[in-house]
N, C-alpha and C positions, 0 to 999 in steps of 0.2 A: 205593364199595369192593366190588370185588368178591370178593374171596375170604368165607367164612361164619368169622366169629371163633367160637372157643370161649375164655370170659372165666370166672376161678375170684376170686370175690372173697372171701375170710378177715378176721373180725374179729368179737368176740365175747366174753361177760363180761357185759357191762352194755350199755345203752341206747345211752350214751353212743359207741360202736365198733361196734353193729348198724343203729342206724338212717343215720348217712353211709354203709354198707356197701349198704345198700336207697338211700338217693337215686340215689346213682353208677348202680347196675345199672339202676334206672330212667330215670334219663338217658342210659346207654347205648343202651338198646332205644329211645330216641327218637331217638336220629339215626341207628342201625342196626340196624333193629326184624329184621335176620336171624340178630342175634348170638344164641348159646348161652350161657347164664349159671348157672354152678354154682356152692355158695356152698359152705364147707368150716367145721365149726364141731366144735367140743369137746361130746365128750357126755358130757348129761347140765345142759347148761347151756344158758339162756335163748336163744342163738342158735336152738337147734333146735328152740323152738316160735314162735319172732317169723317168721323167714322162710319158714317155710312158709305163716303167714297171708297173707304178701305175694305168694302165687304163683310161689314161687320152692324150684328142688329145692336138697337140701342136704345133704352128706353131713360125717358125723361119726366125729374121730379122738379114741384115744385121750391126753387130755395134761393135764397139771395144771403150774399156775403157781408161781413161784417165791415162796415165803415168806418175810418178812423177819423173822421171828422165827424161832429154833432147834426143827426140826418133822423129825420123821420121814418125812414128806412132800418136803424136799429134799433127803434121801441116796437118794428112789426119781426124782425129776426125771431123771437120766440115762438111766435104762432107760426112761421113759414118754418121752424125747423120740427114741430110737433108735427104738421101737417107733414112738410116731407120724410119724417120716418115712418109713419103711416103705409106713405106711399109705399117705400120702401121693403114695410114688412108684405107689405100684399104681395111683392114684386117675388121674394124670399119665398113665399109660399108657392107662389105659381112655379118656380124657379129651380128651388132647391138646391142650392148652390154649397158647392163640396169647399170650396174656399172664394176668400173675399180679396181684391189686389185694390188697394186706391197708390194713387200715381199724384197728389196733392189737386190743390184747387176746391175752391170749400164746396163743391157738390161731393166730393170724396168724405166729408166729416160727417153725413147722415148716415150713409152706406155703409162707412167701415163701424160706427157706432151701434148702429144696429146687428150686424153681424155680430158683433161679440158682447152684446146683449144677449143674442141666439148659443152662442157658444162657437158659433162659424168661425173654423182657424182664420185668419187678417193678416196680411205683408203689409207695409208700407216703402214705398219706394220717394226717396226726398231725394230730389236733386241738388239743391241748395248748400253752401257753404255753412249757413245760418239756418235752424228748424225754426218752423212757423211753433205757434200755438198748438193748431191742431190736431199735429202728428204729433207733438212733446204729449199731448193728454193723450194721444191712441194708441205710441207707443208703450203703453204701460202694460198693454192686453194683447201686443201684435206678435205674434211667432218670431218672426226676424224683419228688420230695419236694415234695408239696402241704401247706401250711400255713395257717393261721389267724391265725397272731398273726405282729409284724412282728419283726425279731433275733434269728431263726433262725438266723443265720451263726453261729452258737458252736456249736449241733449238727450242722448239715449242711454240704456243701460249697455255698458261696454260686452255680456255676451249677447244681446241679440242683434250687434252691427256687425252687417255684411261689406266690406268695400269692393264692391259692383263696377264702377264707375257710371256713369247715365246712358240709358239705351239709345242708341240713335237711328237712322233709318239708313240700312245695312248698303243703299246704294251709293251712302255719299265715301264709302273708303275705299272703292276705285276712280277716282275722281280722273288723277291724270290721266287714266288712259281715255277721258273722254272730253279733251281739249278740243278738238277741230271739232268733234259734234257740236259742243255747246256753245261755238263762237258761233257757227252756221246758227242755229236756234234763236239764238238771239240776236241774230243780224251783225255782228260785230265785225271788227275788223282786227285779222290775226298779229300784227305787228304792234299795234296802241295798247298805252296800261288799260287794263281794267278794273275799275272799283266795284267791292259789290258792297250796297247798300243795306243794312239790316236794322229797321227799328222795333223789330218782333212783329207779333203776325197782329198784333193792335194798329202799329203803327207810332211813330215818336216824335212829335211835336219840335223837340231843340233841335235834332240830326234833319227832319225833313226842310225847318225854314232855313237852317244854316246852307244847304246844300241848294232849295231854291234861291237862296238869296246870293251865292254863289256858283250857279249855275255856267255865267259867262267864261270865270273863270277855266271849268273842265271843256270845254268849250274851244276856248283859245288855243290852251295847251296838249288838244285834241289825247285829252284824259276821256275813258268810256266808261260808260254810268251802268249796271244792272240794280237799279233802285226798288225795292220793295216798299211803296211807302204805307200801305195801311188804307184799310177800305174809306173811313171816313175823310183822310187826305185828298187821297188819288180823288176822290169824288168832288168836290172842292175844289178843284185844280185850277186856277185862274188859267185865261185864254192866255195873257202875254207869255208867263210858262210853257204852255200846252206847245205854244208855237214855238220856244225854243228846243222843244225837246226832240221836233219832229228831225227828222235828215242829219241829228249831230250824233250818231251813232251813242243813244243813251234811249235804255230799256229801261221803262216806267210798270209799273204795274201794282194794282191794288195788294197782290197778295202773289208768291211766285210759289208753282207747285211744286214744278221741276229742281227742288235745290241740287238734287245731283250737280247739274249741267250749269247752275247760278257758281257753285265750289268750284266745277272744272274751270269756270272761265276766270278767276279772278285769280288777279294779282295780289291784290290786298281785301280784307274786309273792315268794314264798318261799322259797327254793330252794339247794341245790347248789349247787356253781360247777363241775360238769363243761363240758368246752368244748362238746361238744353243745349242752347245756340252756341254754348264756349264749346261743349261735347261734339259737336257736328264741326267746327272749326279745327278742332283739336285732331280732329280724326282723318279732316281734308289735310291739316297740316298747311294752313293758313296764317302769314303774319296780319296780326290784326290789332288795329284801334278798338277799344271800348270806352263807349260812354256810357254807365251805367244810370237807369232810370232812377228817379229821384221818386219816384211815383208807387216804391213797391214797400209792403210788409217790412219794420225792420231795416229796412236800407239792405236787405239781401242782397242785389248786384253787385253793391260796391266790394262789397267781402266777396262775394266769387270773384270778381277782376283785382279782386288785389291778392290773393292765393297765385295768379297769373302771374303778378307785375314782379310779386319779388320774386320769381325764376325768370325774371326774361321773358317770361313766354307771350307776352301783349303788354299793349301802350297803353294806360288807361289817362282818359281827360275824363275829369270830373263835368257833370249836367251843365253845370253854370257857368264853367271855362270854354265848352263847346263851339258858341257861338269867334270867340275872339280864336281857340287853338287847334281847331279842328284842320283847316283848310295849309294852314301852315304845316301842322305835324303830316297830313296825306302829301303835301310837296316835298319836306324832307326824307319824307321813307320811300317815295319811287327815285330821289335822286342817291340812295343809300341802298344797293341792291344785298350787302355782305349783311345789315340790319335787317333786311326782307329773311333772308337767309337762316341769321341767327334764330329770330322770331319763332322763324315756320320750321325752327330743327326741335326748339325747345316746349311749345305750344303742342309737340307729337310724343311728346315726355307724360301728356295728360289723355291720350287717347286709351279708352278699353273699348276695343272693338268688338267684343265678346261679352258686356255688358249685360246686354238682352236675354242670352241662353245661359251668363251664369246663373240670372235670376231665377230664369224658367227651371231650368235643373233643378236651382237648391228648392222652388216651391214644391214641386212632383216628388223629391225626394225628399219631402216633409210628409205627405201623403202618403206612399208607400205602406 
């Protein structure tokens, strides 16, 4: 190719919408390491400290997302969404961007809006079992609609779905070979289960009080903890906690970078059911519990953990079962290793480890 692409990739919120937003860019620059890549994210929100540790510039518009409960916050959504496509076209001008990528998360519905307002060819990458709103109104204008889960023809037009799988971050599918690192990393002890903790890069309220509230218990039965609990958690942390957590071979942390080394070390996972985080599980080849958040658009989690549950591939305890089935089902599955087994043979049935670059290929070979 020779012309120089200038590529605006949007999407933002959570983990879950930034990190496929960083695969893709990085699969970009591997097969056309002259492309320009600017990322467009809401301020004030986790996009705009993730990508910049990525090496990647990013510029931030004003906009807040729509609320499902009655908030004074959605009589101001119309002026913060006039206002941020504004921003947006200014950005377009200075810019000039050869195509538009959004990866969901409503800082993506100005940007890719405005682009095809412009005529600017628009991807949509939905990780989700279930399409939001958003992308169902963007996909009407989008070139092609990359997906993850298969029965997508009810929200998209069945020629512009691509089955993709979800981009992950290309370090977490050599995992085993990086056991004894990641037990050292995180201070563990190479013989003991380890649990690894996932309530998304927010944090989750059921999964963190059931696990402090049962605390003694992994404790006892000298079970090891790699706990990601969530900035606003971890900060919060009562001292009785703080004190159990110190010398019992249990890794606490606001938010964990390193997931490579969080996958190498575990035994089992605990987690979400963002479509991310099932793709990065999928790909470690991980048996895993999911509780899915009560708390999303739609009830999307639950329909990604249940595309899971009837292959075998994951446990799912519903939000509200959590507290009473959690602690039990994590006792039966390390006393069940041929279960651990099944799990983590069938859970690798759902990995596309190649996700990222098929994306990146078929956009560049849209341009052509």
């Amino acid at each position: 190719m020779n012309k120089k692409l200038n590529i605006i990739i949007s999407g933002g919120g959570t983990g879950g919408h930034i990190y496929p937003a960083i695969a893709i860019a990085k699969a970009i620059l591997q097969l056309e390491p002259q492309s320009n890549i600017l990322f467009i994210g809401a301020k004030g929100k986790m996009e705009m400290e993730k990508i910049p540790t990525e090496g990647f510039p990013i510029k931030a518009i004003d906009i807040i997302g729509l609320q499902r409960k009655l908030t004074l916050k959605n009589f101001l959504l119309p002026f913060y969404l006039l206002k941020s496509i504004r921003q947006v076209s200014n950005i377009f001008k200075l810019y000039q961007p050869s195509v538009v990528i959004g990866t969901g998360g409503y800082v993506s519905f100005p940007v890719l809006f405005t682009a095809q307002f412009y005529s600017i060819p628009t991807y949509i990458q939905e990780q989700n079992a279930f399409a939001g709103l958003a992308n169902k109104l963007l996909s009407k204008k989008a070139r092609k609609i990359f997906v993850a889960f298969e029965d997508m023809e009810k929200f998209f037009s069945k020629n512009k779905i691509a089955l993709s799988g979800n981009p992950v971050r290309q370090d977490i599918s050599n995992v085993s070979s990086n056991k004894t690192k990641s037990i050292e990393y995180f201070s563990l002890h190479a013989t003991k289960p380890i649990i690894l903790i996932l309530g998304g890069s927010l944090g989750a309220k059921t999964m963190n009080d059931t696990i402090a509230n049962n605390i003694d218990f992994f404790i006892q039965n000298k079970i090891q903890l790699i706990w990601q609990m969530g900035k606003t958690y971890y900060s919060n942390m009562d001292a009785t906690l703080q004190k159990k957590l110190q010398n019992n071979y249990i890794y606490c942390n606001d938010f964990i970078y390193e997931m490579n080394l969080a996958y190498a070390a575990a035994d089992i996972v605990v987690s979400r059911s963002g479509a991310s985080t099932i793709a990065e599980i999928a790909m470690a080849g991980k048996p895993s519990i999911l509780i899915p958040s009560p708390n999303v658009t739609n009830d999307h989690q639950t329909i990604n953990a249940l595309a899971l549950e009837r292959k075998q591939a994951a446990i799912l305890i519903k939000d509200a079962d959590a507290r009473e089935q959690l602690i039990p089902q994590i006792e039966h599955l390390l006393h069940h290793p041929e279960l651990q087994k099944n799990l983590s043979n069938n859970i690798q049935q759902f990995s596309k480890p190649n996700a990222a670059t098929i994306i990146a290929q078929e956009i560049l070979n849209h341009l052509n």
